[in-house]
Biotite code that builds the C-alpha atoms (Angstrom):
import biotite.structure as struc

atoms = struc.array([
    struc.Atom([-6.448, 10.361, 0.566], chain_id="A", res_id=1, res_name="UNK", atom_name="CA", element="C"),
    struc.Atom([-9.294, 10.850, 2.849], chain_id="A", res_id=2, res_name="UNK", atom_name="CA", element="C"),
    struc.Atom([-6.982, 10.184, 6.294], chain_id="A", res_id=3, res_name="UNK", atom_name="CA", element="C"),
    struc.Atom([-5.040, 13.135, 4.483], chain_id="A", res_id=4, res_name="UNK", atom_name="CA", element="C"),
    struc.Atom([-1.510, 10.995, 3.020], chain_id="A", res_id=5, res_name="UNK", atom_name="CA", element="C"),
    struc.Atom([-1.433, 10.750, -0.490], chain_id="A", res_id=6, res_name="UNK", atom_name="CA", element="C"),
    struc.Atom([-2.168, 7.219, -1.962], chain_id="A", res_id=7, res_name="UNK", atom_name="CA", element="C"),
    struc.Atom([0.358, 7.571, -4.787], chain_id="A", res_id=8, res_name="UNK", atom_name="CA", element="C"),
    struc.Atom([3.585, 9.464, -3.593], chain_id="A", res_id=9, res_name="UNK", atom_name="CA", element="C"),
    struc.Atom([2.926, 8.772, 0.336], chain_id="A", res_id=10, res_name="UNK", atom_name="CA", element="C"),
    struc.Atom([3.135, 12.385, 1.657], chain_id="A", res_id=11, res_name="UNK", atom_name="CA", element="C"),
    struc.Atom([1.194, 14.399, 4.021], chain_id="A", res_id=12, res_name="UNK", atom_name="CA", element="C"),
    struc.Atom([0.131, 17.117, 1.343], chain_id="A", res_id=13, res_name="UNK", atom_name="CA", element="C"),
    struc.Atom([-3.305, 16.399, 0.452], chain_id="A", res_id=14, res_name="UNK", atom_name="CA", element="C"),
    struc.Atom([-6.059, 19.311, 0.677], chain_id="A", res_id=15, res_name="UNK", atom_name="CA", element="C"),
    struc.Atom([-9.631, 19.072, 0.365], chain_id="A", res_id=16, res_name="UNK", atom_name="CA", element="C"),
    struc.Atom([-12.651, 20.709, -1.128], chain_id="A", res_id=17, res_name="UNK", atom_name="CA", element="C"),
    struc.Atom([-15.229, 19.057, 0.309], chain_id="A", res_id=18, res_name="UNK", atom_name="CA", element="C"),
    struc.Atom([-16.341, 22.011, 2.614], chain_id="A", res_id=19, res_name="UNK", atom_name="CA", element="C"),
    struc.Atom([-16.895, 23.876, -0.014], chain_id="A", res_id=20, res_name="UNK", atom_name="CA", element="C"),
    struc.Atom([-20.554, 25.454, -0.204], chain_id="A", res_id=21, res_name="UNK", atom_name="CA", element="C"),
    struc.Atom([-20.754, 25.169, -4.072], chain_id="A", res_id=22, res_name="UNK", atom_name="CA", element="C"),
    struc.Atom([-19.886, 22.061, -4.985], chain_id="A", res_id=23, res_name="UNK", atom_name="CA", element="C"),
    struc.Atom([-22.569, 21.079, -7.156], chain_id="A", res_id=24, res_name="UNK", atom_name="CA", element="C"),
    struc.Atom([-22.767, 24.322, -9.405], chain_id="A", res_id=25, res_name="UNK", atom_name="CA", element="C"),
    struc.Atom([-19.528, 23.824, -10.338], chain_id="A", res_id=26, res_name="UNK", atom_name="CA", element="C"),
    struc.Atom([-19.949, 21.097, -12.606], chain_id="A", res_id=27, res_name="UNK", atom_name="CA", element="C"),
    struc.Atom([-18.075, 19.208, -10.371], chain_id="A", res_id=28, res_name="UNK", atom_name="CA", element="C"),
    struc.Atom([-20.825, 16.127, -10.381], chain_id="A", res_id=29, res_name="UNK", atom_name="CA", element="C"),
    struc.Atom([-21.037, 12.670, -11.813], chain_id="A", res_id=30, res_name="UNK", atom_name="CA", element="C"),
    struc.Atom([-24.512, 12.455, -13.025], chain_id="A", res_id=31, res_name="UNK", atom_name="CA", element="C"),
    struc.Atom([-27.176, 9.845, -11.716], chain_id="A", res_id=32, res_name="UNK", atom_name="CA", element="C"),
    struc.Atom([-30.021, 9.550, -13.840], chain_id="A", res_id=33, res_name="UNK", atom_name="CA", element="C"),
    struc.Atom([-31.526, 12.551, -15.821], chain_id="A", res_id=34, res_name="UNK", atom_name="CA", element="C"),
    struc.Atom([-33.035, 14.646, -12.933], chain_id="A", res_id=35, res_name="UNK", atom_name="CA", element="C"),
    struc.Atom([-29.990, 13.891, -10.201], chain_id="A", res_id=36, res_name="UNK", atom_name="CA", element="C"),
    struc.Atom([-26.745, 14.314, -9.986], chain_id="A", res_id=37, res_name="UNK", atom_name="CA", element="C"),
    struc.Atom([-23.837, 13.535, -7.084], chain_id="A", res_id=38, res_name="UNK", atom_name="CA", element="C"),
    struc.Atom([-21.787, 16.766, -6.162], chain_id="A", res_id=39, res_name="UNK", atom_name="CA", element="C"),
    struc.Atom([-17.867, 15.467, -5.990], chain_id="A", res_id=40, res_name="UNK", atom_name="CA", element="C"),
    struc.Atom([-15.226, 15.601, -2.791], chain_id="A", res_id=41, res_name="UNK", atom_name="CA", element="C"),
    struc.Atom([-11.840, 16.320, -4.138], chain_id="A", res_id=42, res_name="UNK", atom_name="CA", element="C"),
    struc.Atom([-9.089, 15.921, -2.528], chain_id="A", res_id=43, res_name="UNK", atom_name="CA", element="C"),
    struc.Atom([-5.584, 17.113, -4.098], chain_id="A", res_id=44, res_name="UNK", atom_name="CA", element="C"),
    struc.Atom([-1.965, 16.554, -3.742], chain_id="A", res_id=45, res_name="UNK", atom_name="CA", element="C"),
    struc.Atom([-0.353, 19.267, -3.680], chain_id="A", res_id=46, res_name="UNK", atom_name="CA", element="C"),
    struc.Atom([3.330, 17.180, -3.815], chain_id="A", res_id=47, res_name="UNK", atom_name="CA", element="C"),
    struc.Atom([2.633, 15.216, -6.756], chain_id="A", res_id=48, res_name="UNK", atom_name="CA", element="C"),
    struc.Atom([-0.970, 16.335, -8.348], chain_id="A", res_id=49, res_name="UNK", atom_name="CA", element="C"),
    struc.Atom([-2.605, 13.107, -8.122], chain_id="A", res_id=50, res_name="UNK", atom_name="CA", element="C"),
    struc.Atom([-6.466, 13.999, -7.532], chain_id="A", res_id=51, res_name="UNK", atom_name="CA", element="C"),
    struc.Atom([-8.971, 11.222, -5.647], chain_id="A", res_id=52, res_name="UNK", atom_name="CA", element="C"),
    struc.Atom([-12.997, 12.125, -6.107], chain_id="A", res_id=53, res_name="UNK", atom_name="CA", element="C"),
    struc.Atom([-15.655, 10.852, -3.780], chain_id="A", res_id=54, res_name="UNK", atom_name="CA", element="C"),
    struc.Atom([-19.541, 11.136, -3.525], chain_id="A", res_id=55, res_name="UNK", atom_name="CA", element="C"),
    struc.Atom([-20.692, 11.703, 0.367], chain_id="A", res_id=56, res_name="UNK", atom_name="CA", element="C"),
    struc.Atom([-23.868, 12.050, 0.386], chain_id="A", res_id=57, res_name="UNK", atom_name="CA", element="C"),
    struc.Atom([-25.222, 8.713, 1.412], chain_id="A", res_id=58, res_name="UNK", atom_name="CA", element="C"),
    struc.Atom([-28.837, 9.153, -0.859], chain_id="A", res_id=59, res_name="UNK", atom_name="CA", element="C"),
    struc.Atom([-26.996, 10.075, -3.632], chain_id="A", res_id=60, res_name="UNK", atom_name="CA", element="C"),
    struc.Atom([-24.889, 7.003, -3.079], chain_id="A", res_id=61, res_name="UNK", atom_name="CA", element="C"),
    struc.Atom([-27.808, 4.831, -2.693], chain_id="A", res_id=62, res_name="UNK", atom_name="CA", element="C"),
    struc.Atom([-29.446, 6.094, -5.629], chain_id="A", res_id=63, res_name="UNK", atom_name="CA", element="C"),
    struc.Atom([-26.366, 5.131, -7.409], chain_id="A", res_id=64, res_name="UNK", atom_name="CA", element="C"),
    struc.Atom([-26.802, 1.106, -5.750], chain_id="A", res_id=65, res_name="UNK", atom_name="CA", element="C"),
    struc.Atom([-30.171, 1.263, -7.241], chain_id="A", res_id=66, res_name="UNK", atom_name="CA", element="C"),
    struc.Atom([-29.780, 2.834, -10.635], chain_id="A", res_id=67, res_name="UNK", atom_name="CA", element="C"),
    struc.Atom([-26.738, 2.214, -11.960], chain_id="A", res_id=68, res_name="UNK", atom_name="CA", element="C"),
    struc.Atom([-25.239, -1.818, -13.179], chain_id="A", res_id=69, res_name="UNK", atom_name="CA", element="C"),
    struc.Atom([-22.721, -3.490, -11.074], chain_id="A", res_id=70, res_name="UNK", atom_name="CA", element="C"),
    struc.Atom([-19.363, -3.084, -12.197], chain_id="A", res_id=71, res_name="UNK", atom_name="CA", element="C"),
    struc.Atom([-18.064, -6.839, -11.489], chain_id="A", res_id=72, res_name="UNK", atom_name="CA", element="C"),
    struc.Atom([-21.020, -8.091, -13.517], chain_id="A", res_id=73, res_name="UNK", atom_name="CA", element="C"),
    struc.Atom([-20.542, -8.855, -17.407], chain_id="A", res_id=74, res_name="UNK", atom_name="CA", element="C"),
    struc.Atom([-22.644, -6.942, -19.601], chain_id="A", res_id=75, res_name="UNK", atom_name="CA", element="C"),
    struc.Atom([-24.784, -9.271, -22.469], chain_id="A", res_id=76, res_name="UNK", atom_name="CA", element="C"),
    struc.Atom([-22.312, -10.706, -25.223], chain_id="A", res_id=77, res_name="UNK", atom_name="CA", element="C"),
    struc.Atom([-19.105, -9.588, -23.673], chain_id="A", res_id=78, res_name="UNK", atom_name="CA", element="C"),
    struc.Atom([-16.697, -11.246, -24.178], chain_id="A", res_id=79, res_name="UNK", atom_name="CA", element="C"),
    struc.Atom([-13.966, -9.926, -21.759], chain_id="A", res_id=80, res_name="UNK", atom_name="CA", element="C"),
])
């Protein structure tokens, strides 16, 4: 979605809102921890609807690597 071609209906119809300057005081954030938060890239469809969200900043990102558990790992008694 990034390059600007949908990733689900193929066409060249995708607008973003990264540039926007109020990203974060939207609401449109995944939270980190209790004090931080990640403001949110959309980027839109506009053929189909189909909505992709990204975190840019690379801190916030790395943050993320440190804090949060990796998703391919098994949590305790799990038994999926």
């Amino acid at each position: 979605m990034r390059n600007g071609i949908c990733t689900k209906c193929g066409r060249a119809t995708v607008y973003s809102g990264r540039d926007m300057p109020a990203k974060a005081s939207t609401g449109n954030t995944v939270p980190i921890d209790f004090q931080h938060s990640a403001a949110l890239d959309n980027y839109v469809c506009i053929g189909c609807g189909y909505v992709e969200r990204y975190i840019s900043d690379p801190q916030a990102l790395e943050r993320i690597g440190k804090q949060w558990r990796d998703a391919t790992r098994k949590r305790k008694n799990d038994a999926r």
